[in-house]
C-alpha positions in Angstrom: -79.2 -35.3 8.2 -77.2 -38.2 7.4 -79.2 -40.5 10.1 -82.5 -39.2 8.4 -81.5 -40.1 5.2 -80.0 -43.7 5.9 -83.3 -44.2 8.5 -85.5 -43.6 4.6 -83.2 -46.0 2.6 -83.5 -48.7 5.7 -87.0 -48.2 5.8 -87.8 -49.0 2.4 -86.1 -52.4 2.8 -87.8 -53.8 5.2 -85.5 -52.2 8.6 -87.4 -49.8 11.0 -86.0 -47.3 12.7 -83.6 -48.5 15.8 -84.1 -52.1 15.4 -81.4 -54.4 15.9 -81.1 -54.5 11.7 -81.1 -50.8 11.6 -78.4 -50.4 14.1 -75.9 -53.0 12.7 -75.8 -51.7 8.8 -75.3 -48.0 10.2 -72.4 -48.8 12.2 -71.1 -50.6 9.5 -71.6 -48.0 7.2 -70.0 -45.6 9.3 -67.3 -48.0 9.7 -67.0 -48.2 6.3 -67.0 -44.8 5.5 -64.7 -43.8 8.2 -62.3 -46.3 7.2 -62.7 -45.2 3.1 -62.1 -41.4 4.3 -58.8 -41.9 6.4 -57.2 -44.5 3.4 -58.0 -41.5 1.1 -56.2 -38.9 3.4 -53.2 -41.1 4.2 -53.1 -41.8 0.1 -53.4 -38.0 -0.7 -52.4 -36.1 2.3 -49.6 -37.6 4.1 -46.0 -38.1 3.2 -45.2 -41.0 0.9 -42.8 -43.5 3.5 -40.5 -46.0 2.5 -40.4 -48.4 4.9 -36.3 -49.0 6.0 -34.8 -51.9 4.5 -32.4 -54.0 5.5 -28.8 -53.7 3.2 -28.4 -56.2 0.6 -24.6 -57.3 -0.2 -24.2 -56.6 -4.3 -20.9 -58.5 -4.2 -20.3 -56.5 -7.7 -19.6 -53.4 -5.0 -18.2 -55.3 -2.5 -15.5 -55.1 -5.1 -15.7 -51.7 -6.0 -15.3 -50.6 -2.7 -12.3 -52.6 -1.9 -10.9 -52.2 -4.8 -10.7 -48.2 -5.3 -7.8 -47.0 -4.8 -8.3 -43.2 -4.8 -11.8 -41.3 -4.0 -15.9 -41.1 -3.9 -17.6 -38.3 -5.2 -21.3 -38.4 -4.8 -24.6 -36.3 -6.1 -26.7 -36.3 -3.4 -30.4 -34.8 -4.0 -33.3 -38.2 -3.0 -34.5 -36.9 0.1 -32.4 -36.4 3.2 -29.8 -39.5 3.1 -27.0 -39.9 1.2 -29.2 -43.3 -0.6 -32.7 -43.6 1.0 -31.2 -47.7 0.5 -29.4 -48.5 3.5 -27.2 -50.5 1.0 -25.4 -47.3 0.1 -25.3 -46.0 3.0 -23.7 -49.5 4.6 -20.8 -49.1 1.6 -20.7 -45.5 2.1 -19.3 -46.4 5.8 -16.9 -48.9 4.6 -15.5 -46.1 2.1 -15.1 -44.0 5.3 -13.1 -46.5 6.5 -11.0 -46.6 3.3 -10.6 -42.5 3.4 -9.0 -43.0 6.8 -6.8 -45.8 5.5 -5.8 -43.6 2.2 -5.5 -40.2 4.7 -2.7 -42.1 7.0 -0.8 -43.2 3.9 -1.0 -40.2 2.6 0.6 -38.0 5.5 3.0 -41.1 5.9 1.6 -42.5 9.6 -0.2 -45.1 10.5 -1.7 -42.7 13.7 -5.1 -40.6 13.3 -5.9 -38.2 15.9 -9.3 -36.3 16.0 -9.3 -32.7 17.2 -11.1 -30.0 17.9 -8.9 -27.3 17.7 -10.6 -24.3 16.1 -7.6 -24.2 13.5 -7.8 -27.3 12.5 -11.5 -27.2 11.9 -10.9 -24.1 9.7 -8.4 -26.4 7.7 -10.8 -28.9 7.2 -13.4 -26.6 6.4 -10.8 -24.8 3.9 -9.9 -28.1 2.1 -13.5 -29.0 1.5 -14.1 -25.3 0.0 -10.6 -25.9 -2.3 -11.8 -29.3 -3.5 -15.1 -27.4 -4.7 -13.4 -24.4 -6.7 -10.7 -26.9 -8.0 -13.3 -29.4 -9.5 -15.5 -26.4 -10.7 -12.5 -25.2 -12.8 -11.4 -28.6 -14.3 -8.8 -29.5 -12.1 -8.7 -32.0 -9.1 -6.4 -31.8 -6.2 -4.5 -34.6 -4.5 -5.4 -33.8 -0.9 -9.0 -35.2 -2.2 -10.8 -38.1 -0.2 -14.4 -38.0 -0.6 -16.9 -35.3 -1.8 -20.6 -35.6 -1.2 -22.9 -33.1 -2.6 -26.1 -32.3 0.3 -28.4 -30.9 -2.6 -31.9 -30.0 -0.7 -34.6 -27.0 -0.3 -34.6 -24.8 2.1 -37.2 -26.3 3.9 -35.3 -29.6 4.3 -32.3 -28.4 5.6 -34.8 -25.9 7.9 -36.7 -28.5 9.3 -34.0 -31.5 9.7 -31.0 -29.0 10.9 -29.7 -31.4 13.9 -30.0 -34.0 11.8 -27.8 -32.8 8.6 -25.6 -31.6 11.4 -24.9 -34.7 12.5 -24.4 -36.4 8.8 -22.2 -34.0 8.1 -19.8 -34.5 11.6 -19.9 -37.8 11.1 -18.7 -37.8 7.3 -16.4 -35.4 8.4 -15.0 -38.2 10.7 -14.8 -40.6 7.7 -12.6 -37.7 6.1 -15.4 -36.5 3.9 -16.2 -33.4 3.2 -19.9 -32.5 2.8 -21.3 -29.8 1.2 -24.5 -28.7 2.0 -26.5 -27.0 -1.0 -29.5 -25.1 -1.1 -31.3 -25.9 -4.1 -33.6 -23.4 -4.6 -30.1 -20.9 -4.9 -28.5 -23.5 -7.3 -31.1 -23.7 -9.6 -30.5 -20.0 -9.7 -27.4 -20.2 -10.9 -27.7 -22.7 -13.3 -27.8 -21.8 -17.1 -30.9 -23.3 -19.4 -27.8 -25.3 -20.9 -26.2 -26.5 -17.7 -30.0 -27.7 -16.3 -30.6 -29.3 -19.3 -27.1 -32.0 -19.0 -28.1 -32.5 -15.9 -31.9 -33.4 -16.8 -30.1 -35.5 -19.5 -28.2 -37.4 -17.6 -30.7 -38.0 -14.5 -33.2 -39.7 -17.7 -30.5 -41.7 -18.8 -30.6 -43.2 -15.6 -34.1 -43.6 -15.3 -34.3 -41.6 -12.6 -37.2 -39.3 -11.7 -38.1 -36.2 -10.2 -40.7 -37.2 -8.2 -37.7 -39.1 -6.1 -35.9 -36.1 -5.7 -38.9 -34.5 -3.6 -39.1 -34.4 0.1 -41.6 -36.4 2.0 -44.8 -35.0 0.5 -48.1 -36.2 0.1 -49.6 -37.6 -3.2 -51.7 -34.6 -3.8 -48.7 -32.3 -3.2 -46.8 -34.2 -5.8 -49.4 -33.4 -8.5 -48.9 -29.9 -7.2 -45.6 -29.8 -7.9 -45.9 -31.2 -11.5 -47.1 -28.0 -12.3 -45.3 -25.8 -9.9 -42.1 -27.0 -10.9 -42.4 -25.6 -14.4 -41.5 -21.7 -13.1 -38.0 -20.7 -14.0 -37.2 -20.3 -10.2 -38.8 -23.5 -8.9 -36.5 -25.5 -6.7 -37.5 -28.7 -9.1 -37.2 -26.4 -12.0 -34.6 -29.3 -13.1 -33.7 -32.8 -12.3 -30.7 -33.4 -10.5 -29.0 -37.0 -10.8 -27.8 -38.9 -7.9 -25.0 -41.2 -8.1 -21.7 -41.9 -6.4 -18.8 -41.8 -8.7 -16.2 -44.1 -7.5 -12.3 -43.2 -8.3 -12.8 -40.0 -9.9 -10.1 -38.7 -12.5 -8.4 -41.8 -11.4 -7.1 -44.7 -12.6 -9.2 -47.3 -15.2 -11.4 -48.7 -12.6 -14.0 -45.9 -12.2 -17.8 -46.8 -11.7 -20.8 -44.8 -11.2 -23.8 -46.5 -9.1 -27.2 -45.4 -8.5 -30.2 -46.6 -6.9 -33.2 -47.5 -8.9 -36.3 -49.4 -8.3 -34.7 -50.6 -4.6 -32.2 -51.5 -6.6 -28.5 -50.8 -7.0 -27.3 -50.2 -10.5 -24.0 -49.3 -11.9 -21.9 -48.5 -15.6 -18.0 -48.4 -15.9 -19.0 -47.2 -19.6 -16.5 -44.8 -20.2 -19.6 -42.3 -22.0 -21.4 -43.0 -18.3 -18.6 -41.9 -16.3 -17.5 -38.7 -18.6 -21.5 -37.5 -18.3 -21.4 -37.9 -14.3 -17.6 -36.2 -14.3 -19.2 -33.2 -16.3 -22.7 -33.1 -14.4 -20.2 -33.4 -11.2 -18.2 -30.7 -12.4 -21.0 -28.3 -13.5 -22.5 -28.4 -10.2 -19.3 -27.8 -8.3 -18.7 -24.9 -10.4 -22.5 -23.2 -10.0 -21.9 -23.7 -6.4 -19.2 -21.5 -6.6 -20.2 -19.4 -8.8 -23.6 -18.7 -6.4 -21.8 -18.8 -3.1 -22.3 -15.3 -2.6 -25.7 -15.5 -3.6 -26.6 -18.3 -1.2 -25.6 -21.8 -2.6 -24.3 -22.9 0.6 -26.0 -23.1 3.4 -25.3 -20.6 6.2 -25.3 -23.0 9.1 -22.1 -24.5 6.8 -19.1 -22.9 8.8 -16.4 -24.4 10.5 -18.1 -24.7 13.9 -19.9 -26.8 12.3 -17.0 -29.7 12.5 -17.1 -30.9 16.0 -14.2 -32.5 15.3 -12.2 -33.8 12.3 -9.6 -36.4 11.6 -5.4 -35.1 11.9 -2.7 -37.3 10.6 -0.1 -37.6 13.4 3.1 -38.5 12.4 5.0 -41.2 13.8 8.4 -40.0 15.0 11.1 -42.6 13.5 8.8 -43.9 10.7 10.9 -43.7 7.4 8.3 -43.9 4.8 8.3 -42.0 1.3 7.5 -43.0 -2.2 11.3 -44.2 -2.9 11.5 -46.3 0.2 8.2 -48.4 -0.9 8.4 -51.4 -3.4 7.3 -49.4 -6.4 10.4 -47.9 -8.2 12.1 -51.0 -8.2 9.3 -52.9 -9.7 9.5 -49.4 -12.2 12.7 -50.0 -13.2 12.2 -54.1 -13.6 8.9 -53.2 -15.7 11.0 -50.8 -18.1 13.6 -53.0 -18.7 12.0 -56.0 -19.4 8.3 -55.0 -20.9 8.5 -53.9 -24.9 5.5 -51.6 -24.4 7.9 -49.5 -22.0 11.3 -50.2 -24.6 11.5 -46.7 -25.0 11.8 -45.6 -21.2 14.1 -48.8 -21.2 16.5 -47.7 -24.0 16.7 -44.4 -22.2 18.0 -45.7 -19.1 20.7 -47.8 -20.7 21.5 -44.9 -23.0 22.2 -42.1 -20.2 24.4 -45.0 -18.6 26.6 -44.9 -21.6 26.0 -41.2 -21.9 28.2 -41.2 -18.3 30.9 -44.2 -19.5 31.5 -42.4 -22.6 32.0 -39.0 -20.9 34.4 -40.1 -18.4 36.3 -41.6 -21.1 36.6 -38.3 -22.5 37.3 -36.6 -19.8 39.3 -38.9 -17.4 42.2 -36.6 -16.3 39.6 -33.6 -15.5 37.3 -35.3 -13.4 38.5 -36.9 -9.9 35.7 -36.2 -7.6 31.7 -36.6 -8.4 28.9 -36.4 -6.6 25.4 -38.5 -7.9 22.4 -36.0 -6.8 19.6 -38.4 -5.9 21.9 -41.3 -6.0 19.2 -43.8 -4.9 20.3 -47.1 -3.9 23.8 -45.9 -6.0 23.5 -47.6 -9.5 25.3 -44.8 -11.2 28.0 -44.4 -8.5 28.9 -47.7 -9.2 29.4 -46.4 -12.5 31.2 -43.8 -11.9 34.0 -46.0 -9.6 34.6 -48.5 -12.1 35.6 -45.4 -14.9 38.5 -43.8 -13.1 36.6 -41.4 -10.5 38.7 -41.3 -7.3 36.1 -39.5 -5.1 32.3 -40.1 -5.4 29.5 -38.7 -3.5 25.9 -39.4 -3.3 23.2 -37.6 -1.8 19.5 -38.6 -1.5 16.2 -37.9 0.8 14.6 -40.9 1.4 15.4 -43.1 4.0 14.8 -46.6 2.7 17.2 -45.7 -0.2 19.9 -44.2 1.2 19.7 -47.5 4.0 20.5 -49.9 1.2 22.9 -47.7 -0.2 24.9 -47.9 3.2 24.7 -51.1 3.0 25.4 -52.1 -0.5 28.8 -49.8 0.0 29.5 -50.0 3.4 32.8 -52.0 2.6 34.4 -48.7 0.8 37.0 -46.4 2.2 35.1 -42.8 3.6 37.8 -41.0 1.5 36.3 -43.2 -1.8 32.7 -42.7 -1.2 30.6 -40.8 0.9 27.0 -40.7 1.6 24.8 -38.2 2.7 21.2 -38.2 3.7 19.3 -35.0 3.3 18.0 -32.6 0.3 19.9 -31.5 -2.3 18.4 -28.0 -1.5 21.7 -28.1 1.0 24.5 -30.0 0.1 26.8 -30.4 3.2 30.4 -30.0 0.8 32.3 -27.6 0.7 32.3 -25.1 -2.8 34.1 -25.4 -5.8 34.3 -28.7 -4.7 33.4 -31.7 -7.5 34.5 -31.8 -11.3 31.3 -33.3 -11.7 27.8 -33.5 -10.7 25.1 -35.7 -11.9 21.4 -36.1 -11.6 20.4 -38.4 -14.0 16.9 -40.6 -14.4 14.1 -37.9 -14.2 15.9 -37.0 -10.5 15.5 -33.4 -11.9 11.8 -34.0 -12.4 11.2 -35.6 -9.1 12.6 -32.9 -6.5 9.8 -31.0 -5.8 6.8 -31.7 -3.5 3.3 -31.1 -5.6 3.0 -27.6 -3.3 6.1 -26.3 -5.0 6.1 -27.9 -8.4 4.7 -25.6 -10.6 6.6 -22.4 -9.0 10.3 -24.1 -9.9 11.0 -22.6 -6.3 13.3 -26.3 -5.2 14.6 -26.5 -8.8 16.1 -23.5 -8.5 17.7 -23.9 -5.0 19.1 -27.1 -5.9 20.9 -25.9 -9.1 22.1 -22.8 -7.3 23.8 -25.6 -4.7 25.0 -27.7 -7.9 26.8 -24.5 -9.2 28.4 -23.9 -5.5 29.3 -26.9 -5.0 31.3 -27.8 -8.6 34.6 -26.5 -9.6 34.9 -23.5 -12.1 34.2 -25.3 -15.4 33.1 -28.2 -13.6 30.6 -30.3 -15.7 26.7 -30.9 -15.2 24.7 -33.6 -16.4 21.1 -33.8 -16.1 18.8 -36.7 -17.9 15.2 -36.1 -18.4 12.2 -36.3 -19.6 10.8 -35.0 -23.0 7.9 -32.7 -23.1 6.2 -34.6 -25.4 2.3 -36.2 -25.7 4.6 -39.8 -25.9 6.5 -39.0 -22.8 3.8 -38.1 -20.8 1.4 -40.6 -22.4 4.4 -43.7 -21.5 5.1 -42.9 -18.3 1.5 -42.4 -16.8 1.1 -45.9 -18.4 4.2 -47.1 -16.5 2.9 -46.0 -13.4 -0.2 -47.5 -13.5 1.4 -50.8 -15.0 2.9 -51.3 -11.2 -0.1 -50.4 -9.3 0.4 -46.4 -8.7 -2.5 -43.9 -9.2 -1.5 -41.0 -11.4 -3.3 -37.9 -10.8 -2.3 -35.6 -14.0 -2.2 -31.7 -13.0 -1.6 -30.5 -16.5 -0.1 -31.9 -19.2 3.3 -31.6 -18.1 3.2 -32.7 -14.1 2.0 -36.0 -12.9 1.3 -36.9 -9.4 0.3 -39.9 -8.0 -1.8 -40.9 -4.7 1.4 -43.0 -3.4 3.8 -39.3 -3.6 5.4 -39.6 -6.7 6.0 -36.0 -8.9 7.3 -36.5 -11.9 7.5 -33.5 -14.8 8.8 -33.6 -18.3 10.6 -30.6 -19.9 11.0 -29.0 -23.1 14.9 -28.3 -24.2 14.4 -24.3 -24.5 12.9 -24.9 -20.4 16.0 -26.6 -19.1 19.0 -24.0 -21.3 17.0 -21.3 -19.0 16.8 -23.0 -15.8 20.5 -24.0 -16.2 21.9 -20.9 -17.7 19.9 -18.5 -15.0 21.8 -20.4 -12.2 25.1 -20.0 -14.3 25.3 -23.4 -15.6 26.2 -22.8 -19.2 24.9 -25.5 -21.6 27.3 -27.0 -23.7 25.2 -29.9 -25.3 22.1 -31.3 -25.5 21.7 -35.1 -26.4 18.3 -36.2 -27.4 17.9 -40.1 -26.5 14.4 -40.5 -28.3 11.1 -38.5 -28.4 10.5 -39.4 -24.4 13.9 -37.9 -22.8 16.7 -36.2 -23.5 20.6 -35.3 -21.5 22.5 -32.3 -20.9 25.9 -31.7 -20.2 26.2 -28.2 -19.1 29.8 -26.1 -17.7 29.6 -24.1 -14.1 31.0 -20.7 -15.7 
């Protein structure tokens, strides 16, 4: 039919039938036609492909990267990368690197081991989960990394399964857990509220839906335009992708996105509250939905066919008080006004001890410094009439220089004893006096028994074994007040640490340190439960306070 009607056209202008003319502009039509038809398809019918490109440096997160000091979270919902820019992806490796850096600090050794033992997969797989639930309710814990969000369909994750496999092993090798999401069951558990922050915040970043689809054709896309209005379509909402650099950490956070083949980024404290709450939404639906299928089956431990292990180093004495930072603390509070408060205390509860054994000279002859540090307050304590003095502390580098700085003294003056105060090594009823001065009180605990008082209590039920009957106690703390906290998180982070607040009483940082402030009425009850009977209660300023309690 087609020949019969081109053979009329060609006729009328002057080209019979099979001559050379006739032969040439059909073959051309044909070849233009063909050509027209299979442009259309590929335009209409195939999936839209973006060609690879080749990573750019952005030296603005060159610095980002080396310069965080705690974690990347990331939203992850543009096809089946992390970033379809290999940029990302090429900082996304270095962070890995970082993660392993920050894991071996962390676990105090400088040796990471990969295994797969079935238990320790389960652990991994178990911190990952914890991370989820702790973000979803507001909180953030300290064993925390890197987070990536895997928000796809179905489909995707059914048709690429190897594939996300192996992104997700080899995150997991970076010390990154990544969560696999199905979206279709998140958007299920979204609220019309929660969908519409997160459309919010994906517009404010110019972002647009159509990047969040799979690899569909053109015509599919228009499709989906309309589709995607139906309450329980998988693109009911837009989800934004970013990576969240330093999260609840420190005042160097950024977020970054890719837009446009290009990367963008905001340290905009309004830009990096929206991506904490969109963050913390989704973490929290995902939970929510888990038994309604937010996670992807295939997301179980045996997924993990192996994960990073921190080995420790046998010999290696390393803990928060043998590193650089607390005498840098101590230099910073003494000389710095912004920190004269924290200074004022430490000279106070110094007199606090001069003016006591003053007092008291005849009645005390043997004391014992619980966390005694390097020994600044046994010093003290010498040079006011004490015949006897004891210190006691847990870290290594400390109790070193302590050796060192009195290694000229008599054993029957001084004596020094590495280990926990949990189990003091004297004999009872044996000191007229015990002191724990500086926060020590507030720094015992590890952040897995903080908030249950369990080391608190073990240590003051030593402290009343070990002191005479109406032997005194003195303890020097921290206030629970907004200024207390408020200073010393400043503090920290004035020397380098990261704090990591769990409430608004308990601060933690990345580098080990605990440190807990306390209302009056909270230490009378701790004291007086372990027979410790308070006697006064000095108040230095609104940021700490003293004790001086009798062993009944």
């Amino acid at each position: 039919m087609f020949t019969i009607v081109l053979a009329g056209i060609f006729a009328k202008r002057g080209y019979p039938f099979n001559s050379e003319e006739w032969w040439g502009i059909t073959l051309l039509t044909f070849y233009i036609l063909i050509l027209t038809t299979n442009t259309l398809y590929r335009l209409l019918f195939l999936p839209v492909v973006t060609p690879p490109q080749v990573p750019q440096r952005v030296s603005s997160f060159d610095d980002a990267v080396r310069d965080s000091k705690y974690n990347f979270t990331a939203v992850s919902s543009k096809r089946l990368a992390l970033w379809k820019c290999p940029t990302f992806l090429y900082y996304l490796s270095l962070n890995e690197i970082k993660n392993i850096i920050e894991f071996s600090i962390k676990n105090k050794t400088c040796t990471i081991e990969f295994s797969d033992k079935t238990s320790d997969k389960q652990d991994f797989f178990d911190k990952g989960m914890n991370i989820i639930e702790k973000i979803g309710e507001g909180g953030v814990p300290t064993e925390f990394f890197g987070l990536r969000l895997l928000i796809y369909p179905e489909k995707t994750f059914a048709k690429n399964e190897e594939e996300i496999k192996t992104l997700i092993q080899s995150l997991a090798s970076g010390h990154v857990h990544a969560i696999p999401v199905i979206r279709e069951n998140l958007i299920k558990v979204l609220d019309p509220e929660d969908r519409r922050k997160l459309e919010e915040f994906a517009k404010h970043m110019k972002q647009h839906i159509a990047e969040e689809y799979p690899e569909v054709s053109r015509i599919e896309r228009v499709s989906l335009f309309f589709k995607r209005r139906k309450p329980e379509h998988p693109y009911n909402c837009m989800i934004p992708d970013f990576l969240l650099i330093n999260y609840k950490c420190g005042d160097n956070r950024d977020i970054w996105w890719f837009k446009e083949n290009q990367a963008k980024h905001s340290s905009e404290s309004d830009d990096i509250n929206d991506a904490e709450r969109c963050f913390r939404l989704l973490c929290k639906a995902i939970c929510e939905g888990k038994n309604k299928g937010t996670i992807w089956e295939e997301y179980t431990p045996s997924i993990f066919n192996m994960v990073p292990i921190a080995k420790p180093v046998e010999g290696l004495k390393v803990d928060f008080f043998s590193l650089k930072f607390f005498e840098e603390w101590l230099k910073k509070v003494k000389t710095d006004p912004k920190f004269k408060k924290i200074g004022e205390w430490l000279k106070k509860e110094e007199n606090i001890i001069k003016d006591f054994l003053k007092r008291e000279r005849k009645n005390i002859e043997k004391a014992l410094d619980i966390g005694c540090g390097y020994g600044r307050h046994l010093k003290i304590l010498l040079q006011n009439g004490v015949k006897e003095v004891a210190g006691v502390d847990n870290s290594p580098g400390m109790f070193e220089r302590a050796q060192s700085l009195y290694k000229n003294y008599k054993k029957n003056v001084i004596q020094l004893r590495f280990g926990s105060a949990e189990k003091l090594y004297f004999p009872d009823n044996y000191f007229d006096l015990v002191i724990c001065m500086s926060n020590t009180f507030g720094n015992l605990e590890s952040e897995k028994t903080v908030e249950d008082g369990t080391v608190k209590k073990a240590v003051l039920k030593e402290i009343k074994r070990v002191l005479k009957p109406n032997g005194k106690l003195i303890v020097s703390v921290y206030q629970d007040t907004p200024a207390s906290f408020t200073l010393r998180k400043e503090s920290y982070i004035s020397i380098g640490l990261y704090p990591y607040p769990k409430n608004n009483k308990i601060i933690t940082t990345k580098e080990g340190l605990v440190s807990e402030q306390f209302s009056e009425k909270e230490i009378r009850e701790l004291l007086e439960k372990q027979g410790l009977s308070v006697e006064q209660i000095i108040p230095f300023n609104d940021i700490a306070f003293c004790v001086i309690a009798t062993a009944t």
